[in-house]
C-alpha positions as CSV (number, residue, x, y, z in Angstrom):
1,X,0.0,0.0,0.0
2,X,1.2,3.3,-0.8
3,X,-1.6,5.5,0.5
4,X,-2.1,7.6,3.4
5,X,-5.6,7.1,5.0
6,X,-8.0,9.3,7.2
7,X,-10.0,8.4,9.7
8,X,-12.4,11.2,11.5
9,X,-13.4,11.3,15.0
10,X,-17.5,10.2,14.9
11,X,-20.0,12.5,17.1
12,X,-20.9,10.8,20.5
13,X,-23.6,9.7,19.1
14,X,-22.8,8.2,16.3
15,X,-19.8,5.4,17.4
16,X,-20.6,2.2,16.1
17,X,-21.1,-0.7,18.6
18,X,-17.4,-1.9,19.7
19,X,-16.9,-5.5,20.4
20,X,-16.2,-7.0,23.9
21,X,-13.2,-7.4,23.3
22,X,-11.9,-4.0,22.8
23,X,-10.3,-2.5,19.4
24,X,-6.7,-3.2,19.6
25,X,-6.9,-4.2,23.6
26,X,-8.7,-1.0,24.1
27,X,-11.6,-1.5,25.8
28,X,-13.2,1.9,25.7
29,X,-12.2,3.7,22.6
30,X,-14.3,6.6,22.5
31,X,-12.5,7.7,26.4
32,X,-9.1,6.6,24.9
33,X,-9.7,8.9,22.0
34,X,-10.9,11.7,24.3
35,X,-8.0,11.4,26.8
36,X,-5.4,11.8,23.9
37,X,-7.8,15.5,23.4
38,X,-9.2,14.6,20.1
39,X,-12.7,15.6,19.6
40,X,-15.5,15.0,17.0
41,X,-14.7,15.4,13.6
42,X,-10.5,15.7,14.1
43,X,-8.6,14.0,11.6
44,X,-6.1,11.0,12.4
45,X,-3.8,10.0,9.7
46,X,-2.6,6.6,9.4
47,X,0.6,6.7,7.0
48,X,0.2,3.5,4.3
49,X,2.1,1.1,6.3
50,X,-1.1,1.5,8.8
51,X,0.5,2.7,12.1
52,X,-1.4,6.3,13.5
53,X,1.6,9.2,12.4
54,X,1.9,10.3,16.2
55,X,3.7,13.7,14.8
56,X,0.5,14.8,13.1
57,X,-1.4,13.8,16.0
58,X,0.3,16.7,17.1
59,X,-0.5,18.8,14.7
60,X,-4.1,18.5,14.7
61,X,-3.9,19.2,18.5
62,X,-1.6,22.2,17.9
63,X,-3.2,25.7,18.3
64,X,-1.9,26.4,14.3
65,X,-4.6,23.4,13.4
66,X,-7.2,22.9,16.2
67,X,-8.9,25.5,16.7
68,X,-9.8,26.2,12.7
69,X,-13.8,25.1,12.5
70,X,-14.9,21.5,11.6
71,X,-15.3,22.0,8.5
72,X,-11.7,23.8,7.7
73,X,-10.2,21.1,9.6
74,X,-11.6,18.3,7.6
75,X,-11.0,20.2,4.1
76,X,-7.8,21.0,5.1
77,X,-7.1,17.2,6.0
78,X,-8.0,15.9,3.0
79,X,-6.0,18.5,0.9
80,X,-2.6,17.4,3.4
81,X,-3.5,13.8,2.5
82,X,-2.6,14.0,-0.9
83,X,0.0,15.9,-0.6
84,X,1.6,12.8,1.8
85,X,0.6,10.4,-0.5
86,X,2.3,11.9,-3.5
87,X,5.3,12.3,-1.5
88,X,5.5,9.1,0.1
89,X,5.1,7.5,-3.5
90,X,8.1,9.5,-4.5
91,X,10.2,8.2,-1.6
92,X,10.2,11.9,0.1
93,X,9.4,12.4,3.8
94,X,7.4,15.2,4.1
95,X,9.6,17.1,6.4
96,X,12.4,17.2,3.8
97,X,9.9,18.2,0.7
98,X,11.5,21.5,-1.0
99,X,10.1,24.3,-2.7
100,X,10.8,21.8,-6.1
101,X,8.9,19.1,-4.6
102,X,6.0,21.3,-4.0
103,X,6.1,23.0,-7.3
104,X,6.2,19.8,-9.3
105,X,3.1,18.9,-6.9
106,X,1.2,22.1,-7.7
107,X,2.2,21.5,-11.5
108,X,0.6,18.4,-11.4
109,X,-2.7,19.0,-9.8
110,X,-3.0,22.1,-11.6
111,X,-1.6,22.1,-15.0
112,X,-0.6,18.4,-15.9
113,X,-2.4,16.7,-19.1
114,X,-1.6,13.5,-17.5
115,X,-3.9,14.1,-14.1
116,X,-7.2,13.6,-14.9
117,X,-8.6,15.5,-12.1
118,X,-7.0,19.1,-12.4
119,X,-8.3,21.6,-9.7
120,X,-8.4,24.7,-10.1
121,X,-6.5,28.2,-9.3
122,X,-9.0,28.4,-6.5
123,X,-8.6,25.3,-4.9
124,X,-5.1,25.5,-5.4
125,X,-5.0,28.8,-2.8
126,X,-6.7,26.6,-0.5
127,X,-4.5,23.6,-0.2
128,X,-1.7,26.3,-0.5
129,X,-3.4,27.4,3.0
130,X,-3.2,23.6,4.6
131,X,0.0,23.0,3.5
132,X,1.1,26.4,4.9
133,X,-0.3,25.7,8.6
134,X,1.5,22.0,8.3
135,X,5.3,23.3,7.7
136,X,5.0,26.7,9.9
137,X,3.4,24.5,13.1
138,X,6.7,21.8,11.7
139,X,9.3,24.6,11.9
140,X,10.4,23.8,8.4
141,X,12.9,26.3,7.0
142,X,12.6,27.4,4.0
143,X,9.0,26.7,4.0
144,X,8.5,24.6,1.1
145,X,5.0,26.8,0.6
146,X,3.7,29.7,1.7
147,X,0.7,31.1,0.9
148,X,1.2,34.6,1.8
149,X,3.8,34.4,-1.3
150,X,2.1,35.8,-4.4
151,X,4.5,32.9,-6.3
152,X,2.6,30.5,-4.8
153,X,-0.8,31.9,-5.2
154,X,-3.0,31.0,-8.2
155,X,-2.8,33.9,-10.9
156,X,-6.5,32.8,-11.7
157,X,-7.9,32.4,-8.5
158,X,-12.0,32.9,-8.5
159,X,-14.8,31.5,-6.8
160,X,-16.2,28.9,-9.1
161,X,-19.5,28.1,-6.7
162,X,-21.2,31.4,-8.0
163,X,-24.2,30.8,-10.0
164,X,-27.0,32.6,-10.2
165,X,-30.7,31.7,-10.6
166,X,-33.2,34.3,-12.4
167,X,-36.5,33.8,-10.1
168,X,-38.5,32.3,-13.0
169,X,-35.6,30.2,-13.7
170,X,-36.2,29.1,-9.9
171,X,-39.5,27.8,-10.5
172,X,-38.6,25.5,-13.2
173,X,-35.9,24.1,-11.3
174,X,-38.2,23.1,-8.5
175,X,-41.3,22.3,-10.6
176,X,-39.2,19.4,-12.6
177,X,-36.5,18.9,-9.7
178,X,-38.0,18.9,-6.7
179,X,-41.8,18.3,-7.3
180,X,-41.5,15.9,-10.5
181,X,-43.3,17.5,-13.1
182,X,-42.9,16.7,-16.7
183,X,-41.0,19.5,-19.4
184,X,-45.1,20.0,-20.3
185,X,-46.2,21.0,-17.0
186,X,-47.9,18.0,-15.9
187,X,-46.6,15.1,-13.1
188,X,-44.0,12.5,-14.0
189,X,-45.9,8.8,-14.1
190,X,-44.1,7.0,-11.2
191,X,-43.4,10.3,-9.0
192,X,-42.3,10.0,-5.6
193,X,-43.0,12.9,-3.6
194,X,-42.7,11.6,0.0
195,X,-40.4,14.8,0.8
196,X,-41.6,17.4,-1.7
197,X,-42.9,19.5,0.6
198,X,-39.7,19.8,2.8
199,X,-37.7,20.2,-0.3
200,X,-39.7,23.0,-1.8
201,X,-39.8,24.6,1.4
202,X,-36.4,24.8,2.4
203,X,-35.6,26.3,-0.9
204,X,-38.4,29.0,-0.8
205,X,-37.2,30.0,2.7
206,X,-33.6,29.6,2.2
207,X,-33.9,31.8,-1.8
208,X,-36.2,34.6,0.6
209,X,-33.4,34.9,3.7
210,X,-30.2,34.2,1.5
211,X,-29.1,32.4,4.8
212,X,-26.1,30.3,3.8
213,X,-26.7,26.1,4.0
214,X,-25.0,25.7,7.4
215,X,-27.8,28.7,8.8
216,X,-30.7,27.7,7.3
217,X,-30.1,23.7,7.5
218,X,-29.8,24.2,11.4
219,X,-32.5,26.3,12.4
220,X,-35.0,25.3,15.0
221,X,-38.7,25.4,15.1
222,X,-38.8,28.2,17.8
223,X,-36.4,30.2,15.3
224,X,-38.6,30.4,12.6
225,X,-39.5,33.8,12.3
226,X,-43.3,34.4,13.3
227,X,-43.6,38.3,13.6
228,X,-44.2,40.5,10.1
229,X,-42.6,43.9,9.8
230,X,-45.1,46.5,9.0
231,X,-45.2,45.9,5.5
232,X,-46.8,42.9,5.9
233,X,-44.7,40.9,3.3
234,X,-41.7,40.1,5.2
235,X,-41.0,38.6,8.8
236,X,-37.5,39.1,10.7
237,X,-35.5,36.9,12.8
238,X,-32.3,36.3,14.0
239,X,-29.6,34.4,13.5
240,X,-27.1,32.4,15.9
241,X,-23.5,33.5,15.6
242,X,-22.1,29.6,16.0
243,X,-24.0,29.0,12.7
244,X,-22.8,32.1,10.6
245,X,-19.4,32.2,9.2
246,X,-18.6,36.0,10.5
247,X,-19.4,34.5,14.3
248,X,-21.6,37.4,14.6
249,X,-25.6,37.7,15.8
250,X,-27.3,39.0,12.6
251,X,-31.0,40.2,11.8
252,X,-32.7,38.2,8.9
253,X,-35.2,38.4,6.5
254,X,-37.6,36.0,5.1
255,X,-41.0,36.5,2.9
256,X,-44.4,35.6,4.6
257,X,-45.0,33.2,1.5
258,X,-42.1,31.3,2.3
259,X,-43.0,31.4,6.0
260,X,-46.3,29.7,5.0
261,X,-44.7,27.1,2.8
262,X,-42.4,26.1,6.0
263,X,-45.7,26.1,8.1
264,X,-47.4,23.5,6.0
265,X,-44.5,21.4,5.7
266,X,-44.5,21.8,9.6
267,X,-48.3,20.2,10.3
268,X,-47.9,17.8,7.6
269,X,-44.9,16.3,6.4
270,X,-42.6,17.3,9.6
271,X,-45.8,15.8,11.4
272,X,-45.9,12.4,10.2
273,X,-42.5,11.9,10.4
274,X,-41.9,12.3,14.1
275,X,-45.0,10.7,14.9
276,X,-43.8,7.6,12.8
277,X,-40.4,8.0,14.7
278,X,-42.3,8.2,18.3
279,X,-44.4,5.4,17.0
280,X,-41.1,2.8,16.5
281,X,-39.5,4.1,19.6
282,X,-36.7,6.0,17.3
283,X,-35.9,8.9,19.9
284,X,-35.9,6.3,22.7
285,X,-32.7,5.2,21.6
286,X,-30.8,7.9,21.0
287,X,-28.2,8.0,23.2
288,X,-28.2,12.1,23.5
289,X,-31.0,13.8,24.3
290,X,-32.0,17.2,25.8
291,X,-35.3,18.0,26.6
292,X,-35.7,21.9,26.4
293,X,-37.4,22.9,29.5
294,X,-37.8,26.8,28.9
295,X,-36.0,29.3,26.9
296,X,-35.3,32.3,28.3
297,X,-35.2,36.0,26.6
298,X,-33.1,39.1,28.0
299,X,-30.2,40.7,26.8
300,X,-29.4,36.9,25.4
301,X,-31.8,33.8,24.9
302,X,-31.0,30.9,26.7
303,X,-31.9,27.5,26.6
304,X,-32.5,25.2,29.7
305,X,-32.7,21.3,29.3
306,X,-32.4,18.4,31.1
307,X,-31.0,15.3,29.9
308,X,-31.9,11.6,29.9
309,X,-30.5,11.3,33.4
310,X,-32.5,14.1,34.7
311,X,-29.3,16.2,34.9
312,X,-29.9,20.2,33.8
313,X,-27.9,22.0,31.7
314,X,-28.4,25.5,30.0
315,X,-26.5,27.8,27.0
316,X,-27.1,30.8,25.5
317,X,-28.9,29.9,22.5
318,X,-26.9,31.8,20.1
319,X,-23.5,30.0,21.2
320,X,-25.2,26.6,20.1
321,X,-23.6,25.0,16.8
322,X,-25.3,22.9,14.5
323,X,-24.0,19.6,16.5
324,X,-25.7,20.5,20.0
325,X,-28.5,21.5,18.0
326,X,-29.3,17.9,17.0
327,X,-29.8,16.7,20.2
328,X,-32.4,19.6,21.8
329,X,-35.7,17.9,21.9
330,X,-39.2,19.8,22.6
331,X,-42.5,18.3,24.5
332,X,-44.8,17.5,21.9
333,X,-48.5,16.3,21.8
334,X,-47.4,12.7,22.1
335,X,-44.0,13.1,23.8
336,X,-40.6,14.4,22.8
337,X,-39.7,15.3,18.9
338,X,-36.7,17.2,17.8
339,X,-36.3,21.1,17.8
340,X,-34.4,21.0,14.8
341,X,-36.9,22.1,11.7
342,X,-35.7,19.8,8.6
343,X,-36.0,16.3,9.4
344,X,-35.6,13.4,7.4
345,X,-38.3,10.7,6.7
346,X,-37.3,8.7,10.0
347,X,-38.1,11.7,11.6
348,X,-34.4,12.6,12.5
349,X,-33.2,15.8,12.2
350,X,-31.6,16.3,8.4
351,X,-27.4,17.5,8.7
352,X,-27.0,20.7,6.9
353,X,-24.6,18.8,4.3
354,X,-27.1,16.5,2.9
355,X,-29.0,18.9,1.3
356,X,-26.2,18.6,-1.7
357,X,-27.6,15.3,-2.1
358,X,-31.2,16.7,-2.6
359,X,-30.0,19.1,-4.9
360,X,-27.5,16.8,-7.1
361,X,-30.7,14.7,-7.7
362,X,-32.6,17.6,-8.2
363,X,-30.0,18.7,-11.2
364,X,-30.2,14.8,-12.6
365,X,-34.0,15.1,-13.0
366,X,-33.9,18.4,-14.4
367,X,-31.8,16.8,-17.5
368,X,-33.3,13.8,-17.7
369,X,-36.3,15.9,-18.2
370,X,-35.2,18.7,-20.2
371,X,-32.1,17.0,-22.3
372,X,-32.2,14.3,-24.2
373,X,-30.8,10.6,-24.3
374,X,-27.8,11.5,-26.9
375,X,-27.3,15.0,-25.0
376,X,-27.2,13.2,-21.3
377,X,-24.3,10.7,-22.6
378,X,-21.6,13.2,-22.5
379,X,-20.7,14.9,-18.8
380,X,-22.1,18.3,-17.7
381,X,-18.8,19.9,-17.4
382,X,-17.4,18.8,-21.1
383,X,-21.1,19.5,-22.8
384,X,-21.1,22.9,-24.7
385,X,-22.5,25.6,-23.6
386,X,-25.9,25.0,-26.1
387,X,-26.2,21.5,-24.0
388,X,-25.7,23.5,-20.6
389,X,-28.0,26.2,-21.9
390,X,-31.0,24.3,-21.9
391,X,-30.8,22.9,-18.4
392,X,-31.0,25.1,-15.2
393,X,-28.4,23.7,-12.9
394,X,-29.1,24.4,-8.9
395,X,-26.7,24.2,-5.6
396,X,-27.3,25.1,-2.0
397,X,-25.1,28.4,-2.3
398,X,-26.5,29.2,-5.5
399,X,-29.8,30.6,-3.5
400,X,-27.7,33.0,-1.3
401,X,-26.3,34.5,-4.5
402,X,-30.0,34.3,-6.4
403,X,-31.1,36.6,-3.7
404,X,-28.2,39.0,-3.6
405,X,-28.5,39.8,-7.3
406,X,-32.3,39.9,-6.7
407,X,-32.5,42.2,-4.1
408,X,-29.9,44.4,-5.8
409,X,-32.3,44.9,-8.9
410,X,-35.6,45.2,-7.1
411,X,-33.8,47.9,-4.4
412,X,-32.3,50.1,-7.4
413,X,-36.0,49.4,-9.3
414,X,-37.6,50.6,-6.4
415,X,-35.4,53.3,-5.7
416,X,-34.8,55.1,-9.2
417,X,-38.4,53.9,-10.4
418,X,-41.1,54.2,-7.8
419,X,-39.4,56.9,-6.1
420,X,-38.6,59.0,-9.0
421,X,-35.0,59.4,-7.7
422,X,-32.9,62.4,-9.3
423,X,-28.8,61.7,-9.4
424,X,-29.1,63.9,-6.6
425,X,-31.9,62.8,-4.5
426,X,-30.1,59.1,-4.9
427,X,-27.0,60.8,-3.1
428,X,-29.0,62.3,-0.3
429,X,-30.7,58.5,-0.2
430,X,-27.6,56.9,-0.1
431,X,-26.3,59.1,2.8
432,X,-29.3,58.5,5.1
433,X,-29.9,54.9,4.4
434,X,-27.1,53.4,2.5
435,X,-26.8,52.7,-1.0
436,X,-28.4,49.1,-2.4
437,X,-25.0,47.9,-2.5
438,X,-24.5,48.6,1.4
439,X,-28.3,47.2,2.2
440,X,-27.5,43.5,-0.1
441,X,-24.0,43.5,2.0
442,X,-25.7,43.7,5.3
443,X,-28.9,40.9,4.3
444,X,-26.1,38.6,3.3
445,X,-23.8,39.6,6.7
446,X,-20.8,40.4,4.8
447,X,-18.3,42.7,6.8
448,X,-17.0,44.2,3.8
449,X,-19.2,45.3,0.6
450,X,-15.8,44.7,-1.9
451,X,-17.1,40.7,-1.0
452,X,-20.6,41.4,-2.3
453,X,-19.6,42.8,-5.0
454,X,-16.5,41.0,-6.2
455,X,-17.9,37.6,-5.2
456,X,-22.0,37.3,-5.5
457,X,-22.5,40.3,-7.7
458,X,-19.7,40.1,-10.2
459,X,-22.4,40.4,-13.3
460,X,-23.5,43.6,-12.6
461,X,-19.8,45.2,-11.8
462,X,-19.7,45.9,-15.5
463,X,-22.4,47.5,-16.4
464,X,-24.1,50.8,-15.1
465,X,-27.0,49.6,-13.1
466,X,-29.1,53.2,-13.9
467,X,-28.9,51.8,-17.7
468,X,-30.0,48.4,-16.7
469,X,-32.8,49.6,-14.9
470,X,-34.1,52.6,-16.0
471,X,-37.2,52.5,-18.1
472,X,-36.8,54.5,-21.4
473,X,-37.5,57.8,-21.0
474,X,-40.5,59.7,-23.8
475,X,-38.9,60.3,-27.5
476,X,-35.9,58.4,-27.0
477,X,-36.8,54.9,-27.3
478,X,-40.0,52.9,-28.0
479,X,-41.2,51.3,-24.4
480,X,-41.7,47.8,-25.0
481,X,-43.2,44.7,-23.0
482,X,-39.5,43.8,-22.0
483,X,-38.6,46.9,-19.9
484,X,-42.0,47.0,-18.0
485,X,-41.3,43.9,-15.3
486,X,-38.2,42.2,-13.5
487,X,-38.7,39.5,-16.0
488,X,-37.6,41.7,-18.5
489,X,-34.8,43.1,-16.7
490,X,-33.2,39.6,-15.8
491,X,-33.6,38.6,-19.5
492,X,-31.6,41.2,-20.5
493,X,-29.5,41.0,-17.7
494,X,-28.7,37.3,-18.8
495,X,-28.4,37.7,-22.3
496,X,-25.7,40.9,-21.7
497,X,-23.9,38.5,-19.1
498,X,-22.5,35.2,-18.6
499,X,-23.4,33.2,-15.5
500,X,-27.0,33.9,-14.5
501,X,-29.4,31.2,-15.8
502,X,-32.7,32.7,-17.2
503,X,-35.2,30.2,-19.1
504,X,-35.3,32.6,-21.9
505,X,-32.4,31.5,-22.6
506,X,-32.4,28.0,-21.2
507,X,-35.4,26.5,-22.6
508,X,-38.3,27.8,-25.1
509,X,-41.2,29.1,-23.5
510,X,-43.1,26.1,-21.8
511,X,-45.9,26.2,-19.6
512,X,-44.0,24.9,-16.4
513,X,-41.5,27.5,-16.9
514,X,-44.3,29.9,-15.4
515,X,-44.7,28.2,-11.6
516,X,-43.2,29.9,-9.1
């Protein structure tokens, strides 16, 4: 063997049952694996001849790896993996690997014909990132990599999970993704829509807030905003800083008709599942469970439990991460059933990262609907772009951006539109309020504005949003049916851009295309 492995750390609750006689003459591994100071979801890497490396041990309990979040530390294991393996295939301790070494490695994972899995400039800065950590926390002179030098930074470097979503272009996706209907309009013989509901609700409330996966995966029943603002369309609520990615309390926003869609899923679908999972005894045997006794309000919310042994325990509710959150349980009408909102058809409570899977199968039934046989047989990423351009293609990230580009146009249409704005009265606005590049910034909870706009609104930096927008003015131009709606304005906006997925230009006009 000539592979370096990984093994994670499970969650308390999820160890396997251990045999009697111990794993390797231990008799309790999870308290073995807890004395050494590893804790859920740390990496362990096992070099190929199978023995535990015990000098990364020591790096993922160093303070330059540990206390990174979960998800870092896993992404960033995997990325130091490869690097090992490609070394250790090469006869080449990593200690002694040279700048050489690790330019030859970039070459090939980047730019070789003869890897068949290139990354790209982006991913690149990433692993840059692990491998930087490894040799600084190792002491390794010269540092082989560094990712503060520009020379070992990707020239090309850009996010490549932006995609936007025109709101139309949204309803299609669901109607054939995520509630089965056929390219006509009208249900797919042989659909199963056991989770429909669920699945179309997440999305509507997820594309409303622009809430990331991680904050709207996690959320918990008594979190679900309830209150409108006075406009009547929108309801506010907040969200925990353990779940958002700036570690900071922020308001949120989410429509009333989303709210509803998450209501019914709520009394129907959410409903049978927990009473199918009280009705075989499911949440009897979990071994974690915290029964919420009250939760408190005041300068912070708190929440009080007690566990299975009758033992209480309490945290401010903004301080819990998605993992506690899994095991806070509320009294129902027929006993305990999880806080968490999303659950799963055994009634347990649905981890943030398995909505990829929903959405991957959602994408596969869009093309099997809307491509066909000969088109399907060659792979997304090599099709050309007339292939691509007749499919809408969906992930979990691609709602925050949707919504940012969304709100951008309707906040400039309302503001130069309804308002009647001057170039000066939009200065004055801007100076009281903010302009609607500062307002999208703060929805999504970005500190700086530079990442809304170089990251989630990248189509629009080009072009002059007033000529976008603005309606043609009397003896200038003929108005026409295009310029009179945000339909209109995201057609044009697509057809003027790359990136943003309008079924204008996906698909001809089909009557499905027009759900919502």
């Amino acid at each position: 063997m000539d592979e370096w492995w990984l093994v994670f750390v499970p969650d308390p609750e999820r160890w396997e049952p251990l045999p009697e006689e111990g794993v390797l003459g231990v008799r309790d591994l999870p308290v073995a694996v807890a004395a050494v100071g590893l804790q859920p979801g740390d990496p362990v890497f096992v070099r190929p001849d199978f023995v535990v490396d015990p000098e990364l041990l020591e790096f993922v309990l160093s303070s330059e790896f540990h206390p990174l979040e979960r998800e870092t530390r896993r992404n960033y294991a995997l990325d130091i993996r490869l690097l090992l393996t490609w070394l250790w295939r090469r006869g080449i301790p990593w200690r002694q690997a040279s700048e050489r070494d690790l330019r030859a490695y970039r070459e090939f994972r980047c730019d070789s014909p003869l890897n068949p899995s290139r990354i790209s400039g982006t991913k690149w800065d990433r692993e840059a990132s692990a491998f930087t950590r490894l040799y600084r926390w190792a002491k390794v002179k010269p540092v082989p990599v560094d990712s503060q030098r520009r020379a070992d930074r990707a020239a090309d470097a850009r996010s490549s999970r932006v995609s936007w979503l025109t709101p139309r272009t949204w309803g299609l996706w669901q109607d054939v993704g995520l509630r089965g209907l056929g390219p006509d309009g009208t249900p797919v013989p042989g659909w199963d829509g056991r989770t429909e509901l669920r699945n179309t609700s997440f999305v509507g409330f997820t594309l409303s807030s622009g809430l990331r996966r991680q904050e709207s995966g996690a959320i918990l029943t008594f979190e679900v905003p309830s209150r409108p603002l006075r406009s009547g369309r929108y309801c506010h609520g907040q969200m925990a800083r353990a779940l958002s990615r700036s570690k900071r309390d922020r308001t949120f926003y989410a429509s009333v008709e989303s709210l509803r869609q998450v209501s019914a899923y709520a009394e129907s679908e959410r409903a049978w599942a927990v009473a199918r999972a009280q009705a075989q005894g499911r949440y009897e045997k979990l071994p974690l469970m915290r029964l919420i006794t009250k939760v408190t309000t005041g300068r912070t919310s708190t929440v009080h439990w007690v566990d299975r042994d009758g033992v209480p325990g309490r945290h401010d509710l903004s301080l819990l991460d998605w993992r506690e959150r899994q095991w806070l349980f509320v009294e129902g009408p027929q006993g305990p059933e999880p806080a968490w909102l999303w659950l799963t058809e055994q009634g347990m409570p649905m981890l943030p990262d398995r909505w990829n899977t929903v959405f991957r199968q959602a994408n596969q039934r869009c093309e099997q609907a809307l491509l066909t046989p000969e088109e399907r047989k060659t792979p997304r990423l090599l099709r050309v772009a007339e292939i691509r351009g007749k499919v809408p293609y969906a992930t979990p990230h691609s709602m925050r951006h949707s919504m940012a580009l969304y709100m951008l146009i309707l906040l400039n249409e309302l503001m130069d539109k309804k308002y009647g704005l001057t170039a000066a009265d939009r200065r004055d606005f801007a100076q009281l309020y903010g302009d609607p590049w500062w307002l999208v910034k703060s929805l999504l909870g970005h500190k700086d504005v530079e990442t809304t706009k170089e990251h989630y609104l990248s189509p629009v930096m080009h072009l002059q949003l007033e000529s976008i927008l603005a309606f043609d003015t009397e003896g200038e131009h003929d108005e026409t049916d295009e310029t009179k709606d945000l339909n209109g304005l995201f057609a044009r906006l697509a057809r003027e851009t790359s990136g943003i997925q309008d079924i204008e230009v996906l698909v001809e006009a089909r009557p499905v295309a027009a759900a919502s």
